[in-house]
N, C-alpha and C positions, 0 to 999 in steps of 0.2 A: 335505226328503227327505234321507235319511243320503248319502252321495257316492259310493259300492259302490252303492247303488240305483240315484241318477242314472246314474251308468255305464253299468250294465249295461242300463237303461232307454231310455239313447238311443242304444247300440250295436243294439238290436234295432230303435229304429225307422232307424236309417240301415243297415238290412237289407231293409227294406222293399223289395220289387220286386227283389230284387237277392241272395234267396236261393239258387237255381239257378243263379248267378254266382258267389258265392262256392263252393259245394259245386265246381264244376268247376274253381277257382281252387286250391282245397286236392288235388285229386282229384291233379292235374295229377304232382308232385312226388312225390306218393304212388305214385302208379304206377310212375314211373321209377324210385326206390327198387326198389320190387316187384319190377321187371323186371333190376335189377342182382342185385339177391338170388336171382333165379330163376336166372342166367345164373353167379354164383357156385359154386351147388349143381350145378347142369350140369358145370361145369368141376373144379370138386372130383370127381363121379361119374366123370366120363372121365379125369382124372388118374389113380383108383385104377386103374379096369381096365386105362388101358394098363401100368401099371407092369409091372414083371416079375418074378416070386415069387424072394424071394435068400435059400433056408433057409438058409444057409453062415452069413450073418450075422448070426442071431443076433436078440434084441428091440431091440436099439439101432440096430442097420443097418436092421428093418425101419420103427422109427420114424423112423426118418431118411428114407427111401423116401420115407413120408407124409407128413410134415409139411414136406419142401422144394415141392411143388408145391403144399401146402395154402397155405403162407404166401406162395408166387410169387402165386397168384390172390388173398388174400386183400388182398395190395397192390396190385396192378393195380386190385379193384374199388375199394377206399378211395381211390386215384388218380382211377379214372374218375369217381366220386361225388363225388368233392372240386369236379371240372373240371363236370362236369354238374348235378350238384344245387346247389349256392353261388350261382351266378346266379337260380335257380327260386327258390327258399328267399325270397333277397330281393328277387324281383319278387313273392311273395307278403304279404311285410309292408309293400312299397309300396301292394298295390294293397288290403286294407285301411286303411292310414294315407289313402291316399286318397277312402277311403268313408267312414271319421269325419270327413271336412272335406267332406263332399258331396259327390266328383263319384264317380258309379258308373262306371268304369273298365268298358274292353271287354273279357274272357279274354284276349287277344293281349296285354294290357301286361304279363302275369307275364315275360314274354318281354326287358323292360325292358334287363333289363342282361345283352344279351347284345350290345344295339347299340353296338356302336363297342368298341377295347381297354383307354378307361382304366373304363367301364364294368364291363368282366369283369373286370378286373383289381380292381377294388374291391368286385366280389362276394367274389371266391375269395381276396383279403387280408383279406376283413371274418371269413370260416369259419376261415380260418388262426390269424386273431387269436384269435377265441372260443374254441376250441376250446383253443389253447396255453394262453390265460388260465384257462380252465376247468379243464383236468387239472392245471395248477399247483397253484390253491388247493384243488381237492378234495384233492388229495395231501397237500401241509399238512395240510389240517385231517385229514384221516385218518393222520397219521402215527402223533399216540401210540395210536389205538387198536390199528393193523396191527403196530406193535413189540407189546401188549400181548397183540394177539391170538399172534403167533408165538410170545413168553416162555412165556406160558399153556402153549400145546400143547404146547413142547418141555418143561415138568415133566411133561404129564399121561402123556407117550413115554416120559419114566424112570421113572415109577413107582415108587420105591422103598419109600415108606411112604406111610400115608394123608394123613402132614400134606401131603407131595408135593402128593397126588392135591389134596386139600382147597386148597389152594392155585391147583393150577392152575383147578380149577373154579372158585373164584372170580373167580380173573383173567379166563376167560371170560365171566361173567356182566357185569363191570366194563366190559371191552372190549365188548361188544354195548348194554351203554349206552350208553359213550361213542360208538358207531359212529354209532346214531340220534342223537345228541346232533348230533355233529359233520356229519352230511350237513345238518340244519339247519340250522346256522348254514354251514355253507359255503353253502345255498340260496339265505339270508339274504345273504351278501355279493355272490353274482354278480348280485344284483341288481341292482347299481351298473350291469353294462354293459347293463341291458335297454332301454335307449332306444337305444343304437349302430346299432340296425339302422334305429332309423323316421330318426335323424338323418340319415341317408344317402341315405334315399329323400326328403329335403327339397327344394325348388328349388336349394338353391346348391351341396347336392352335396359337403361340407367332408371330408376326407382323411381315412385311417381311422382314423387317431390322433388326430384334432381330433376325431370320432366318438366318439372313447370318453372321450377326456377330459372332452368336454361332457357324457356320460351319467353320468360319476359327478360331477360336478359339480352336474348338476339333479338326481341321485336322492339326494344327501343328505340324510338324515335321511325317506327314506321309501319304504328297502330291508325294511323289516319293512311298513310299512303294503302294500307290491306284493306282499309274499309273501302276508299274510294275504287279500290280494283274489283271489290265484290259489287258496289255498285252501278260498274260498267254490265253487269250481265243486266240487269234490269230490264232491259229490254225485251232478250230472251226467255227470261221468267213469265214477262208480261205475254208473248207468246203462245207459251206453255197450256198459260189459263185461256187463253181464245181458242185453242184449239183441242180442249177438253182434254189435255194432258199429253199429246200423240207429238207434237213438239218437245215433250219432254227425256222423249228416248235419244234425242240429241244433245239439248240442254244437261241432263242432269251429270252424263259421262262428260262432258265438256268441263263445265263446271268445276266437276270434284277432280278432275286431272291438272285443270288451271290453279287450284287452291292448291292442288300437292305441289306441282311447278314453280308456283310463289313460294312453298315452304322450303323447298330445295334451294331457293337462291337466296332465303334468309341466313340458312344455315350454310349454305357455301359458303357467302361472304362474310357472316361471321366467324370461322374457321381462319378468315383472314386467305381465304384461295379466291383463286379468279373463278366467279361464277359460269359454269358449263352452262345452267339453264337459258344464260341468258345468248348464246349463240346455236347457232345452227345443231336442230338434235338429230343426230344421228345414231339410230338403233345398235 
């Protein structure tokens, strides 16, 4: 059987019993989000009305008005979410990492690492990391198209002749290839840190730079083969969205048990052991 099959095949059956576990395990996180988002839009609404109408000043004073208390809240929730969601997030990839190695884990353990401080603190250093690593190399990799795209529009602004115009249009065209080109392969490369999280949730617990170091260590040479495996769900995502989300109580537990699944056999096989995940899982 192809190893995307195996996978996927024994991610469901270590689902077994244990689906209405995961569904509240993903819910969990989700919600709290939900409820930061809600409480954002609240506070955004009651900033506007109290403000105080300032015709004197003008469109600049009254943009100002708005967007000092838009961006006060906007950072306070990115703070709070940072502090509250970080630990959830990876008590979530724990407690599937811990359902592909068999033990079905009680709801209470997403809760994991909130016990004790070096605990939290290596959740909310693990999202700090990701995240910095993350917008770095997106950035990179979108730089020539974002310079390409700006050149572009500033001929299409002067207008002067049609070569202008012809010109800029093309630039655009070029830049929205290269845009999709480049979100690709930056996909392709953050693959390297996709094991960081399950490393973490391991017994020995290794610091979050051993975490990531190990993660592109073992994903070398098979950040393309994890992209094309995520893009095998595609399908089921597409799904997800037709049927206003109610497919997603399948998908999402599917999903996050087949990415733990593949991480487990990243790490087996660089262990240098015969991959378990990839044969018959037995609970």
């Amino acid at each position: 059987m192809p190893l995307f099959s195996m996978l996927k095949r024994n991610s469901k059956l270590a689902l077994e019993g244990s689906w209405g576990r995961a569904i509240l395990v993903l819910l969990i996180p989700s919600a709290c989000a939900a409820l930061l988002s809600a409480l954002g839009a609240g506070a955004n609404l009651l900033a506007l009305g109290l403000r105080e109408p300032a015709r004197s000043r003008g469109l600049a004073g009254a943009l100002l008005e708005v967007s000092l208390p838009s961006l006060a809240v906007v950072a306070l929730l990115m703070a709070l979410g940072l502090l509250l969601l970080a630990p959830l997030r990876l008590g979530v990839s724990y407690w599937f990492f811990c359902l592909v190695h068999g033990r079905s884990l009680p709801v209470r353990s997403v809760f994991r690492w909130y016990a004790g401080p070096r605990r939290y603190a290596s959740a909310v250093g693990y999202a700090v990391h990701i995240a910095a690593r993350s917008y770095f190399w997106a950035l990179l990799f979108l730089l020539v198209p974002l310079t390409l795209t700006a050149s572009s529009l500033q001929l299409l602004s002067v207008g002067e002749s049609r070569t202008v115009m012809a010109f800029g249009t093309v630039g655009l065209s070029i830049a929205a290839v290269l845009t999709l080109l480049s979100e690709v392969l930056c996909a392709i490369f953050l693959g390297r840190y996709f094991l960081a999280a399950y490393l973490l949730c391991g017994e020995e617990e290794p610091s979050i730079r051993a975490a990531f170091r190990s993660s592109m260590e073992y994903t070398r040479g098979h950040c393309f083969s994890f992209f094309l495996y995520t893009l095998s769900f595609l399908g089921w995502l597409l799904l997800s969205v037709l049927t206003c989300g109610l497919a997603a109580l399948f998908t999402a537990p599917y999903l996050a048990a087949s990415c733990a699944m593949y991480g487990r056999y990243l790490i087996e096989q660089s262990h240098g052991e015969s991959p378990d995940s990839t044969r018959e899982f037995v609970m």
